[in-house]
C-alpha positions in Angstrom: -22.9 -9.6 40.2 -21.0 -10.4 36.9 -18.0 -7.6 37.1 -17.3 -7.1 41.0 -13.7 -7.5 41.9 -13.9 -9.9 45.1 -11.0 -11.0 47.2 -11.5 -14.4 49.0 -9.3 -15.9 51.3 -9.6 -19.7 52.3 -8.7 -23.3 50.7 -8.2 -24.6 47.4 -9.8 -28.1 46.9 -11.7 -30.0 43.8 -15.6 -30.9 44.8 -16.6 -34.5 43.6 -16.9 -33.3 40.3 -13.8 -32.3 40.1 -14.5 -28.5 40.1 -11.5 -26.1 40.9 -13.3 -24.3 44.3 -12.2 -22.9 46.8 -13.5 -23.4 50.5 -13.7 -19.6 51.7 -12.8 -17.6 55.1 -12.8 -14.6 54.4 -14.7 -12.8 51.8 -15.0 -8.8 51.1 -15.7 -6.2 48.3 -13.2 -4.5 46.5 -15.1 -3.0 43.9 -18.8 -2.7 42.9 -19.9 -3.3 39.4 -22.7 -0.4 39.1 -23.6 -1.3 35.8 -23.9 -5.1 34.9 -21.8 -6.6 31.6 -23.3 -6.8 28.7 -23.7 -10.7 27.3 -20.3 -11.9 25.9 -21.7 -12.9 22.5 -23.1 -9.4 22.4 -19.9 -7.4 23.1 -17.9 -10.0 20.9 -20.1 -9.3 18.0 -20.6 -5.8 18.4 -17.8 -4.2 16.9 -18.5 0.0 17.6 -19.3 -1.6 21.4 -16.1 -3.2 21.2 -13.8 -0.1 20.2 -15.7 2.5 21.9 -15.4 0.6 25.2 -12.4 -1.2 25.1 -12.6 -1.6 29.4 -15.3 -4.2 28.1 -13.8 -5.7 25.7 -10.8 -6.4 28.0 -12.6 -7.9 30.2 -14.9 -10.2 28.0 -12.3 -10.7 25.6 -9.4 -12.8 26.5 -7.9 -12.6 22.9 -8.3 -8.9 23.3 -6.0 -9.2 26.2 -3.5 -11.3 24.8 -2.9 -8.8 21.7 -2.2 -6.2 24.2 0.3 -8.6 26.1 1.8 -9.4 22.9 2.4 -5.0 21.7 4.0 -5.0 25.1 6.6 -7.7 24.3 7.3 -6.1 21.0 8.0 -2.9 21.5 10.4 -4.4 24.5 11.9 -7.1 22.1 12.7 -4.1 19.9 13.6 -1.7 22.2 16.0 -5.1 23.9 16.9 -5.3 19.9 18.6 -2.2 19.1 20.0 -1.2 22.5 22.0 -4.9 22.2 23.2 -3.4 18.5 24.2 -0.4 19.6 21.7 1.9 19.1 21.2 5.2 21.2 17.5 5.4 22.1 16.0 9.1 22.0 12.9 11.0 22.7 12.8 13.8 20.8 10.2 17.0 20.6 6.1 16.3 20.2 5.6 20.0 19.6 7.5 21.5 17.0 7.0 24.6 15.2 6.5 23.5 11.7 5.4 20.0 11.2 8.3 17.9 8.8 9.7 14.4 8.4 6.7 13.2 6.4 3.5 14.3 4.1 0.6 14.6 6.2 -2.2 17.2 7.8 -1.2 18.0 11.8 -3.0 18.5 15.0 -2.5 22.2 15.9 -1.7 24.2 19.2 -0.4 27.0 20.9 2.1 27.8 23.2 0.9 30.6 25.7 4.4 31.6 27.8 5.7 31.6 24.1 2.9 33.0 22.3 3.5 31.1 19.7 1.5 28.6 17.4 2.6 24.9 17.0 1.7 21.3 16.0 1.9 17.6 17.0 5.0 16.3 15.0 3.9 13.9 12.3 7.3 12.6 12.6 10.5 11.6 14.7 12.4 11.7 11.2 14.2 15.3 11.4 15.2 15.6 15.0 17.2 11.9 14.5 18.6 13.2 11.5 19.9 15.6 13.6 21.1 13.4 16.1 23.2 11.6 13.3 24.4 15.0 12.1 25.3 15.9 15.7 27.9 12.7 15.7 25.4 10.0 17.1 25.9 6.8 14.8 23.3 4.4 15.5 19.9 6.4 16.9 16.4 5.3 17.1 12.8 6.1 18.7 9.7 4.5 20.0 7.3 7.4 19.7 3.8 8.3 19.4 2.7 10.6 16.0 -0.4 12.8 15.1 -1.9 13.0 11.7 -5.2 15.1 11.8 -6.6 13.0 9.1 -9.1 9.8 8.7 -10.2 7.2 11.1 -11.0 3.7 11.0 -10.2 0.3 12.8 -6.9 -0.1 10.9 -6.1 3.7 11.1 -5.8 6.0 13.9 -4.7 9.3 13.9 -2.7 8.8 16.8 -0.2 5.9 16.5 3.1 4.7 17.3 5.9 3.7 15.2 9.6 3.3 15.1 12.4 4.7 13.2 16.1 4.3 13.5 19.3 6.0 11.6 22.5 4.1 11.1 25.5 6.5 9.9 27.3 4.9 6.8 24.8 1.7 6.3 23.9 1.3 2.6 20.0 -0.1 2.2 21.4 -3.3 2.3 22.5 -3.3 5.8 19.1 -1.5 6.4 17.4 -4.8 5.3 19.7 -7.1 7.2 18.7 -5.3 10.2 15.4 -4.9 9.4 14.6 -8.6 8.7 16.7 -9.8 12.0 14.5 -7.6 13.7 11.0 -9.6 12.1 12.5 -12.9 12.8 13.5 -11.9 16.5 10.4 -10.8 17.3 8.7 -13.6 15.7 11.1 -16.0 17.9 10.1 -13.7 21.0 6.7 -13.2 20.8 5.6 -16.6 19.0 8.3 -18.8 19.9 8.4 -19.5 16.0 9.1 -18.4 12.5 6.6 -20.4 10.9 3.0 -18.8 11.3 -0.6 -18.8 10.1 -2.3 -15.2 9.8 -5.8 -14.7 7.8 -5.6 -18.6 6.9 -2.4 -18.0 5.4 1.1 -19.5 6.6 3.8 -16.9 6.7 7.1 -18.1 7.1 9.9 -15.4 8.8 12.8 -18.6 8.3 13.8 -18.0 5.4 15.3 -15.0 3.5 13.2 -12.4 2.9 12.4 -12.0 -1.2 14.3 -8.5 -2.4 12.8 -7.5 -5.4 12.8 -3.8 -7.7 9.7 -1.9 -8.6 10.5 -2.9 -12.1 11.0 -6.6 -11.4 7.9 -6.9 -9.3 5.6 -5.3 -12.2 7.2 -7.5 -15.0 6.4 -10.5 -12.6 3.4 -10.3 -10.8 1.1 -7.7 -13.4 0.1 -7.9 -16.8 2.8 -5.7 -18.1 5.7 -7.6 -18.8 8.2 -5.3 -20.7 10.8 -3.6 -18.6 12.2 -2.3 -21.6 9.2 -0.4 -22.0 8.8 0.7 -17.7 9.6 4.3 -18.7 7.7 4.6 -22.0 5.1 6.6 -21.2 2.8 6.2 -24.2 3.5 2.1 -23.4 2.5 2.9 -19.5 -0.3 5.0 -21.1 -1.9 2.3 -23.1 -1.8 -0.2 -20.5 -3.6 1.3 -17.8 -6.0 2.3 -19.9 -6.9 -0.9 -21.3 -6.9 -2.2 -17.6 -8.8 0.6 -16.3 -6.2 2.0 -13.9 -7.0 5.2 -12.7 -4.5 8.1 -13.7 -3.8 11.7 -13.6 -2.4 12.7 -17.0 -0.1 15.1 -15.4 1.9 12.0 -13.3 5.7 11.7 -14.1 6.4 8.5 -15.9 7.3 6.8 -12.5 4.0 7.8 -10.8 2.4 6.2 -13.9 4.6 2.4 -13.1 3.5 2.9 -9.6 0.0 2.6 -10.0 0.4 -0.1 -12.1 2.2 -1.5 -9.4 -0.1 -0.3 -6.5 -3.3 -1.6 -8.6 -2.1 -5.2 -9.4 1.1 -6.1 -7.3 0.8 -5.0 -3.8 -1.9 -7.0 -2.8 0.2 -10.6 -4.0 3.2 -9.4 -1.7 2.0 -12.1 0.8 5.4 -13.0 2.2 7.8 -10.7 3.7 9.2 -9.0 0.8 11.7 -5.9 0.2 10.8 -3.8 -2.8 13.4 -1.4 -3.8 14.8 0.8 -6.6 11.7 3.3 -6.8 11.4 5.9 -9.4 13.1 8.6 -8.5 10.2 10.6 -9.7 8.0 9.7 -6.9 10.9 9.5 -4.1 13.1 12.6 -4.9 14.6 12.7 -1.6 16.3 9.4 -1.6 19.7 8.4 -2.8 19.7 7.3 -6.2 21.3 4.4 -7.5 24.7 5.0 -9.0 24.0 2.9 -12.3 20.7 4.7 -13.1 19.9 7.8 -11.7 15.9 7.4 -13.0 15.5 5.1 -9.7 16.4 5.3 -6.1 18.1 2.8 -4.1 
């Protein structure tokens, strides 16, 4: 039936119509498919089939497989990436006792020998930074994180993501790194930098576009004045005649970054750094030495 594992022993030869085949010997068993597969068209098109039984789609799905292939050789291209650079990859702790590093709901537990409560980090972010305080340089971590919060095909609440810490780089050097790292992977993984996703061609070649909050919403949205980015009766008026949805208690900054969330984001097709936040939504960050209103 469609879904046992065989294993045939005997020889390889093409029939007249040039069929692959292969003359058999020795034939057993090696596992019994006690439930037949579904039609392909079926499990293709069905997408809660799909993600609730991804053993099926595996099988029926070469595609499937191949994107599964292809997370493996990324996550080892990076890991190859950093460790060449220098970096000191870490594991650090998946229960801590307060969850930090990052603005989200956790999954809690509790420790019985310790009696006491804890949470799935949301985070690697403060254990590295304690790393790099402790006289590590160059650190990073491959490491899976838990926000008890929303679910959907491009959201999971338990994912994996990377973050590394480089003692005395400035942002720039951040973005050097961060766009060898896109185009090595793209080299790696697709054997080119010149690729078509969603019917669009992206193109890793070339040097990523670096471009300010302020730069971004002068060029790509319908307000124009950066003279006027931290008027907040200017900000005011233009959302409102655009419809932009606002709280009346935002900061000035929050105000430019809807603008910038409603009618900018979505043009970013190419790889592109945006810098130089408002400081009033990104408190934490360093500022920028020639205007303290915006981060670097």
């Amino acid at each position: 039936d469609l879904g046992d594992v065989v294993f045939i022993e005997g020889k390889v030869f093409r029939t007249k119509t040039n069929e692959l085949s292969i003359s058999a010997t020795k034939f057993e068993f090696l596992t019994k498919a006690l439930r037949p597969l579904p039609e392909k068209f079926h499990v293709i098109s069905d997408i809660e089939m799909r993600y609730r039984h991804r053993t099926i789609d595996l099988i029926m799905n070469p595609d499937v497989r191949k994107t599964f292939e292809a997370r493996s050789k990324i996550i080892s291209s990076i890991r190859h990436f950093f460790d060449s650079r220098g970096f000191l990859e870490c594991d650090t702790p998946v229960l801590q006792p307060s969850a930090g590093g990052a603005a989200a709901r956790p999954f809690k537990t509790h420790h019985n020998a310790l009696d006491m409560d804890l949470v799935l980090r949301i985070a690697t972010e403060l254990h590295l930074k304690r790393l790099v305080a402790g006289g590590f340089e160059r650190v990073y971590e491959i490491g899976r994180l838990f926000r008890n919060e929303g679910i959907s095909i491009k959201h999971n609440p338990e994912f994996t993501t990377i973050e590394f810490y480089w003692a005395y780089a400035t942002f720039e050097n951040l973005m050097d790194t961060t766009e060898e790292l896109f185009q090595t992977l793209a080299q790696n993984i697709l054997g080119k930098l010149k690729f078509t996703y969603q019917s669009t061609e992206i193109d890793f070649g070339t040097k990523f576009a670096r471009m300010s909050i302020a730069d971004a919403v002068a060029e790509l949205s319908g307000f124009k004045d950066k003279a006027k980015m931290q008027d907040r009766k200017a900000l005011l008026a233009y959302m409102d005649s655009k419809k932009i949805h606002f709280d009346p208690k935002w900061a000035t900054g929050a105000l430019l970054m809807a603008i910038f969330d409603e009618e900018v984001e979505s043009k970013l097709i190419q790889p592109t750094f945006i810098t130089h936040y408002p400081t009033d939504v990104s408190p934490l960050s360093r500022r920028n030495e020639a205007d303290p209103s915006i981060v670097d």
